[in-house]
Backbone as CSV, one residue per row, in Angstrom:
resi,resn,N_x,N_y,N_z,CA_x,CA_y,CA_z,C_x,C_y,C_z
1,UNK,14.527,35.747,-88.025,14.433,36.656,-86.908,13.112,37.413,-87.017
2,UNK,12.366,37.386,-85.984,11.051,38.015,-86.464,11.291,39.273,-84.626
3,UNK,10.451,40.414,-85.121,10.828,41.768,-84.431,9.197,42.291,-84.288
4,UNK,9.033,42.559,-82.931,7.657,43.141,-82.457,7.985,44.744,-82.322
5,UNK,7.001,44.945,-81.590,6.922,46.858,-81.250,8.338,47.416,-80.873
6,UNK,9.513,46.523,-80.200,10.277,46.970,-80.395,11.257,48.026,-81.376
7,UNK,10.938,47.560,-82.189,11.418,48.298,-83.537,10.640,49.420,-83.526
8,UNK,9.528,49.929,-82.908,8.695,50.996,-83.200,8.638,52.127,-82.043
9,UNK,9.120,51.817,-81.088,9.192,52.553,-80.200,8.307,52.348,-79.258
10,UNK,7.807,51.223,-79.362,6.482,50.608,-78.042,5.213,50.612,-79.554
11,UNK,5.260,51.243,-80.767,3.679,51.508,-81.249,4.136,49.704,-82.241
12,UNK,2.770,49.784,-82.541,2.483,48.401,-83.232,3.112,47.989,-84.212
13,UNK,3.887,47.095,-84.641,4.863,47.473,-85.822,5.425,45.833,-85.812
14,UNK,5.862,45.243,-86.856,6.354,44.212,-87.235,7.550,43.957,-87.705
15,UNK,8.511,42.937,-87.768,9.478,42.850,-89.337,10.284,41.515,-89.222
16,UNK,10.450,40.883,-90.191,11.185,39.775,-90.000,12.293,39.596,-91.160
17,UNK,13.098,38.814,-90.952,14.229,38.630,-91.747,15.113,36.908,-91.686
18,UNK,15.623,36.925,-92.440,16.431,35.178,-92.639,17.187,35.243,-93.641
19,UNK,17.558,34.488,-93.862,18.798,34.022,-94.819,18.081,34.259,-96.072
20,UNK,19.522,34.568,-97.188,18.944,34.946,-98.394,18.346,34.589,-99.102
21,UNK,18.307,33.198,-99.066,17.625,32.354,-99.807,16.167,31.781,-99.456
22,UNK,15.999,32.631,-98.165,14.578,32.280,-97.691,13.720,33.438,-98.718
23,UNK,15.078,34.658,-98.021,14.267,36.173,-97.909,14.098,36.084,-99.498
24,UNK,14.740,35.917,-100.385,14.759,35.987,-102.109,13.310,35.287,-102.622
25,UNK,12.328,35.081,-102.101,11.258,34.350,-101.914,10.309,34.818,-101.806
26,UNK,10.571,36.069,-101.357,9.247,37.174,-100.847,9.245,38.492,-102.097
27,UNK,7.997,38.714,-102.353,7.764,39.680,-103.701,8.881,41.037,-102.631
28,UNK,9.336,41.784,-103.677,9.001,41.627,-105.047,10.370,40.837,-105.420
29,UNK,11.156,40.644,-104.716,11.871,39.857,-105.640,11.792,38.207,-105.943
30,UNK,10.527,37.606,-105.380,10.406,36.208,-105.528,8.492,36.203,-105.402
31,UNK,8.360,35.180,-105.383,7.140,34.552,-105.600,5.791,34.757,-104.626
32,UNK,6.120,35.177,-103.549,5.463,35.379,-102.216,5.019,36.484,-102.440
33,UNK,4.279,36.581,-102.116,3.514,38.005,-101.369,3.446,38.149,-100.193
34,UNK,3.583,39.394,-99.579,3.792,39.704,-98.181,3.060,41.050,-97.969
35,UNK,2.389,41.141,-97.023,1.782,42.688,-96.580,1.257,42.565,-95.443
36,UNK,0.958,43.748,-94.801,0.409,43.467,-93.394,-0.704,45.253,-93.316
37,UNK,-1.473,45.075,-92.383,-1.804,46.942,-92.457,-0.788,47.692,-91.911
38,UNK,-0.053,46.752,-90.797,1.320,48.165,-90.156,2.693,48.171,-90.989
39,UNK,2.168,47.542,-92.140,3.902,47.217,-92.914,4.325,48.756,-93.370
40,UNK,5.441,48.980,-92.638,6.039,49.769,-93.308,5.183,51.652,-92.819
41,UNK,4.449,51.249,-91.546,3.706,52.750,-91.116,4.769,53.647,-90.744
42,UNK,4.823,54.554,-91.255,5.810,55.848,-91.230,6.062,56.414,-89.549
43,UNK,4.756,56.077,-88.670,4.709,56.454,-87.622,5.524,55.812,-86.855
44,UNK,5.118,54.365,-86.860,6.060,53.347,-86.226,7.349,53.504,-86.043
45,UNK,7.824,53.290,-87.434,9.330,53.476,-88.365,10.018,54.608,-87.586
46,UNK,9.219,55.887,-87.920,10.063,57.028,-87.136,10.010,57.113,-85.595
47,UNK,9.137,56.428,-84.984,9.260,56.345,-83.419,10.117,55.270,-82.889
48,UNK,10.288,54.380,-83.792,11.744,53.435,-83.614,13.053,54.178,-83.831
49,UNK,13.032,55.088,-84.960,14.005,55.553,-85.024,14.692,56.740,-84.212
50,UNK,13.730,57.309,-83.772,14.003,58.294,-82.462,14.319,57.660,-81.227
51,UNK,13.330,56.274,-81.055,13.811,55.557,-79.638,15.400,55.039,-79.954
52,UNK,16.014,54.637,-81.261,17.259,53.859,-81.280,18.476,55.291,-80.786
53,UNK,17.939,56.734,-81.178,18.774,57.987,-81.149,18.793,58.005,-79.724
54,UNK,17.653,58.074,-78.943,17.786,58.381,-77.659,18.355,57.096,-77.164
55,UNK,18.119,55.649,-77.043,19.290,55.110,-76.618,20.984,54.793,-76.493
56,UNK,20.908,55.645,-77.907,22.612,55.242,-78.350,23.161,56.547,-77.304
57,UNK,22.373,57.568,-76.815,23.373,58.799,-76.289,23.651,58.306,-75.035
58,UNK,24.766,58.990,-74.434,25.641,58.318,-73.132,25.079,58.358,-72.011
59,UNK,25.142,57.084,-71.032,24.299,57.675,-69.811,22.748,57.339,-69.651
60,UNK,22.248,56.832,-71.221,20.890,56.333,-70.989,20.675,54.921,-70.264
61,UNK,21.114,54.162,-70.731,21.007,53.099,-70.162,20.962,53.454,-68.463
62,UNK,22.221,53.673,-67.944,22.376,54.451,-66.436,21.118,54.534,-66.052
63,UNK,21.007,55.694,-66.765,19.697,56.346,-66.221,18.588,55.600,-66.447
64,UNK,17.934,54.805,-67.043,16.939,53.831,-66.551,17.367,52.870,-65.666
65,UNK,17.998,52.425,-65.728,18.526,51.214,-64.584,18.361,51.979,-63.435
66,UNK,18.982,53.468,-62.776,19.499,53.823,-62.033,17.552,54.294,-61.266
67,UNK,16.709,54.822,-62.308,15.214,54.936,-62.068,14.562,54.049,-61.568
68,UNK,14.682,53.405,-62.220,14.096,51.757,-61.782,14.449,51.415,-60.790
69,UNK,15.614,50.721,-60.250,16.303,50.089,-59.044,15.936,51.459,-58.112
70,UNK,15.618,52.740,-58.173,14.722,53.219,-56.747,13.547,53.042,-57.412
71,UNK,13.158,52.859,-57.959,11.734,52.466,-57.976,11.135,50.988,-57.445
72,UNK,11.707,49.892,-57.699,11.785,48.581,-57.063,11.784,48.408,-55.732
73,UNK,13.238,48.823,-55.409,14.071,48.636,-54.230,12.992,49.687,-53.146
74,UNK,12.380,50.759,-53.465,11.708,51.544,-52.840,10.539,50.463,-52.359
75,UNK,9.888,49.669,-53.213,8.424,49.503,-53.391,9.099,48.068,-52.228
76,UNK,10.259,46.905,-52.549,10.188,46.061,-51.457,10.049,46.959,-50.140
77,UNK,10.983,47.852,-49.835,11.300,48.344,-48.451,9.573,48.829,-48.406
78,UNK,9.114,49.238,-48.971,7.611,49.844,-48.351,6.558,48.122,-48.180
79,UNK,6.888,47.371,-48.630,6.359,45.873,-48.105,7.045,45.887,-46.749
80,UNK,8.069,45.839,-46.609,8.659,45.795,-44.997,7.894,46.360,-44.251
81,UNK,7.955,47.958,-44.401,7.784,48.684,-43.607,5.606,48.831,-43.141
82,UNK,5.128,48.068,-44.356,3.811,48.217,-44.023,3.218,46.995,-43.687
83,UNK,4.033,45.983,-43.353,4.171,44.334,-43.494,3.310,43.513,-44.393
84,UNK,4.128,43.840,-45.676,3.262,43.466,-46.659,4.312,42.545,-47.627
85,UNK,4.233,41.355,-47.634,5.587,40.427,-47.419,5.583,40.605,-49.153
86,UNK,6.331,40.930,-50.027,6.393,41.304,-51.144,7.698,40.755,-51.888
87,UNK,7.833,40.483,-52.996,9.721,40.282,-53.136,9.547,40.564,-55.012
88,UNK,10.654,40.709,-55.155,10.706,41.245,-56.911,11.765,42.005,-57.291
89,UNK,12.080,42.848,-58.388,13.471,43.080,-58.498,13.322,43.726,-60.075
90,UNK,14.320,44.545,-60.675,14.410,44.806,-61.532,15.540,44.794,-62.495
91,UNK,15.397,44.850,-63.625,17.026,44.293,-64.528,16.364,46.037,-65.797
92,UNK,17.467,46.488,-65.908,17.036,47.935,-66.743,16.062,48.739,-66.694
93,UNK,15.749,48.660,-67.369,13.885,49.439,-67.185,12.631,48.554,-66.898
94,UNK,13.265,47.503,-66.582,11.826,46.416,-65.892,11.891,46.028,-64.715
95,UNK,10.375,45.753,-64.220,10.801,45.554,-63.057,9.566,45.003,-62.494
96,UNK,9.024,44.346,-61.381,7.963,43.532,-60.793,8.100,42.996,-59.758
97,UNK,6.953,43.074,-59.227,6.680,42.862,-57.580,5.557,41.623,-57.693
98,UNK,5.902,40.903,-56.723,4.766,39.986,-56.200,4.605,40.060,-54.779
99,UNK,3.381,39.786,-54.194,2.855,39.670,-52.815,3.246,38.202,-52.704
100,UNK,4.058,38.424,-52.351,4.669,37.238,-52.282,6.101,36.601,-51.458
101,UNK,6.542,36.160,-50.197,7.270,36.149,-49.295,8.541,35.964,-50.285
102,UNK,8.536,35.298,-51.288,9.893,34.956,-52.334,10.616,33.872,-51.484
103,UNK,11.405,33.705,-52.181,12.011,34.215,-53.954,11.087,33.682,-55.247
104,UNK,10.557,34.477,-56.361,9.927,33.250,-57.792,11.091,33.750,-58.316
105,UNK,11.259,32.331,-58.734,12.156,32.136,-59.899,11.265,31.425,-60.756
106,UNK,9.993,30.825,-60.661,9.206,30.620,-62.218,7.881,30.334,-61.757
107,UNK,7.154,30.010,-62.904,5.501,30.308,-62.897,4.898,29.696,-61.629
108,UNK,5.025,28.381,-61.356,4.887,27.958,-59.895,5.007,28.687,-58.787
109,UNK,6.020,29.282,-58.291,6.414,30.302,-57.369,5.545,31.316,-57.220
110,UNK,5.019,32.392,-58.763,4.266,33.027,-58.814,3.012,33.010,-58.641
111,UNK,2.781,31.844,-58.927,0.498,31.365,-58.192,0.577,31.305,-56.995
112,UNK,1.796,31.067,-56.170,1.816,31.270,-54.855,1.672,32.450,-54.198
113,UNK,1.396,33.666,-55.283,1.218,35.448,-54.443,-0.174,35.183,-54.194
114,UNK,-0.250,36.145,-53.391,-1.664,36.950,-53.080,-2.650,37.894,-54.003
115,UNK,-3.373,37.081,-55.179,-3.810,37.755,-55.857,-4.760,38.978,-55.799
116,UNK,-4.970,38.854,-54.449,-6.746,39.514,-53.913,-5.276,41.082,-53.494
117,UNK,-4.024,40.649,-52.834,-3.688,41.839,-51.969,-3.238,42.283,-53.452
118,UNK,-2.583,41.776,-54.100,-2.210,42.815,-55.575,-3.409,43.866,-56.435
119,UNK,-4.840,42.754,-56.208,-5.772,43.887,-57.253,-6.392,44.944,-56.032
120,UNK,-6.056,44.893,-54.812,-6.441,46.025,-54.259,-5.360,47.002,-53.832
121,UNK,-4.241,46.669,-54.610,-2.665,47.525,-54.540,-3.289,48.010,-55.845
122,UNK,-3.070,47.824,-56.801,-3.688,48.136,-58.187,-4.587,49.318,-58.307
123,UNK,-5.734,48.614,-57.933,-6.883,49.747,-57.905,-6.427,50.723,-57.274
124,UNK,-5.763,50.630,-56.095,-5.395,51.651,-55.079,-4.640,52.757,-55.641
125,UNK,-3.615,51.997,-56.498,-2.795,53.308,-57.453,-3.387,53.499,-58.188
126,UNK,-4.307,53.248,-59.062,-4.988,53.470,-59.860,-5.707,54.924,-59.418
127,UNK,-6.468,54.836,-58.485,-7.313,56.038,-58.062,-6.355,56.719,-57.216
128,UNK,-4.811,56.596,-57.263,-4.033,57.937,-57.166,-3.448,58.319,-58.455
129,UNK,-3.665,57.887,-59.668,-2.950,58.249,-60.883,-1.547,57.652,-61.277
130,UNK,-1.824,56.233,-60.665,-0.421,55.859,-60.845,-0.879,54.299,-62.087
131,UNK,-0.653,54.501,-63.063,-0.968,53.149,-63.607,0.199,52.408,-64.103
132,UNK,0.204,50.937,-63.411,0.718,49.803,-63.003,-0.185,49.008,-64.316
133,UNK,0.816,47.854,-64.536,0.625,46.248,-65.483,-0.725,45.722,-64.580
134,UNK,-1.769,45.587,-64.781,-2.734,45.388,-64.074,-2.600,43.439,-63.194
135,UNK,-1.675,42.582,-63.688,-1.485,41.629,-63.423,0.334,41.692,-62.422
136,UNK,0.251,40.973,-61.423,1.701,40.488,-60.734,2.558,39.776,-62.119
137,UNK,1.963,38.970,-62.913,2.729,38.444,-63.799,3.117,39.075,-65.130
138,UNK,2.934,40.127,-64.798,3.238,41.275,-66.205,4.161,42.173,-65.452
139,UNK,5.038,42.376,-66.644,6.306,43.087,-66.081,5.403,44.875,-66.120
140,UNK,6.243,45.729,-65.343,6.119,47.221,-65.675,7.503,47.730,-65.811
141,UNK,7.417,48.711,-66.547,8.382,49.443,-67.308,8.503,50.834,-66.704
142,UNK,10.065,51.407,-66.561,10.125,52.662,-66.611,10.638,53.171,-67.847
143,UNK,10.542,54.680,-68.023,10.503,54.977,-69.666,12.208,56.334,-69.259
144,UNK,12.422,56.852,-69.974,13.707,57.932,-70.025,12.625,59.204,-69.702
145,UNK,11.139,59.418,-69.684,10.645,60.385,-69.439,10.051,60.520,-68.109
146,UNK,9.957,59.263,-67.631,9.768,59.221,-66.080,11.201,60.003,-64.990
147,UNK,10.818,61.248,-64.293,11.788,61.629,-63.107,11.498,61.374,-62.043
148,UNK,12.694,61.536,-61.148,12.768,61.770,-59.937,11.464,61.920,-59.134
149,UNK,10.966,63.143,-59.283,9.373,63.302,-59.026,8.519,62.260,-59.574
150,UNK,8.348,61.745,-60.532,7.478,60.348,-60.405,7.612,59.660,-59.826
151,UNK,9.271,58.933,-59.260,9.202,57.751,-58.531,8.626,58.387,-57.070
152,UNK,9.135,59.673,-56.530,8.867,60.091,-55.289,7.029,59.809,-55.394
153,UNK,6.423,60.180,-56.573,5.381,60.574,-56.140,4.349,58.536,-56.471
154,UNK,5.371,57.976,-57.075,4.278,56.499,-56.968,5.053,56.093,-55.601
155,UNK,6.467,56.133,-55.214,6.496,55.479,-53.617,5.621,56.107,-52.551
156,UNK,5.220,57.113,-52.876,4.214,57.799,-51.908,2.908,57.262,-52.081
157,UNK,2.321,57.157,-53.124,1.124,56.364,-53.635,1.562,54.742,-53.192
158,UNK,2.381,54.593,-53.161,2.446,53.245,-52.843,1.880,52.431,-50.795
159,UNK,3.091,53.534,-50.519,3.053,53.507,-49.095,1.804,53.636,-48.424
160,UNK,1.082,54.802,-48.982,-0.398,54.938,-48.556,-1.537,53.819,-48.983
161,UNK,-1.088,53.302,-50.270,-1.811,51.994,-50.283,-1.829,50.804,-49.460
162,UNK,-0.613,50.694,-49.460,-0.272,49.458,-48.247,-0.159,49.439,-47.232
163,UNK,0.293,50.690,-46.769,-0.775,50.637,-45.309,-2.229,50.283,-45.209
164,UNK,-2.828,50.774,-46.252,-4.476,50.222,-45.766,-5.004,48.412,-46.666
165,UNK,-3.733,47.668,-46.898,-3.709,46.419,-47.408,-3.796,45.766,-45.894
């Protein structure tokens, strides 16, 4: 099982694990040597461990899902409404849009967006303070510190962008 930034709370961080007889292999109790520069950074470690506290309390999950899905669901209806044929969707705290009439269901689907109308959606939030995955094919994330007032204030940044798309 090998484990990215997850474990760290989004910061850079590593770790892997296997059966005993792999793991019995690696110093110090076996023959291997193993090290890395983020092995074992205190920073990491404890920002994983604060992100695992704040997920286990009740209602978190909710509450990103519940952020997100108006954050999504906001951003198709503002493709409607500025006729900006868009489709995408979100599952927890992720979520992504393509210029794109839909449905993608895989990489094919997706070369079919409008790359030119996405990097001038981009830039556009960009120079309102809203920063977006700079690519359609990169997911964006909402976090437990994002409110109410953020989503109000990127669907507003949004709307004003796409009107002038």
């Amino acid at each position: 099982t090998t484990l990215g930034k997850i474990i760290g709370g989004g910061l850079p961080v590593g770790a892997y694990g296997g059966r005993e007889d792999i793991m019995s292999m690696v110093a110090p109790a076996g023959p291997m040597y193993q090290a890395g520069t983020l092995s074992g950074n205190p920073l990491a470690m404890t920002a994983g461990i604060k992100t695992l506290e704040l997920l286990k309390e009740p209602g978190t999950y909710e509450q990103l899902d519940k952020i997100t899905k108006r954050l999504a669901d906001g951003l198709l209806e503002l493709g409607k409404e500025t006729g900006n044929p868009i489709c995408g969707g979100h599952i927890s705290a992720m979520f992504g849009i393509f210029f794109n009439k839909g449905p993608v269901h895989h990489y094919d689907d997706a070369k079919k967006s409008n790359l030119n109308k996405f990097s001038k959606f981009h830039r556009g939030m960009l120079e309102r303070g809203i920063y977006l995955a700079p690519s359609q094919f990169e997911a964006g994330f909402t976090s437990l510190a994002h409110t109410e007032e953020d989503i109000d204030k990127t669907l507003a940044a949004a709307k004003e962008v796409m009107s002038g798309l």
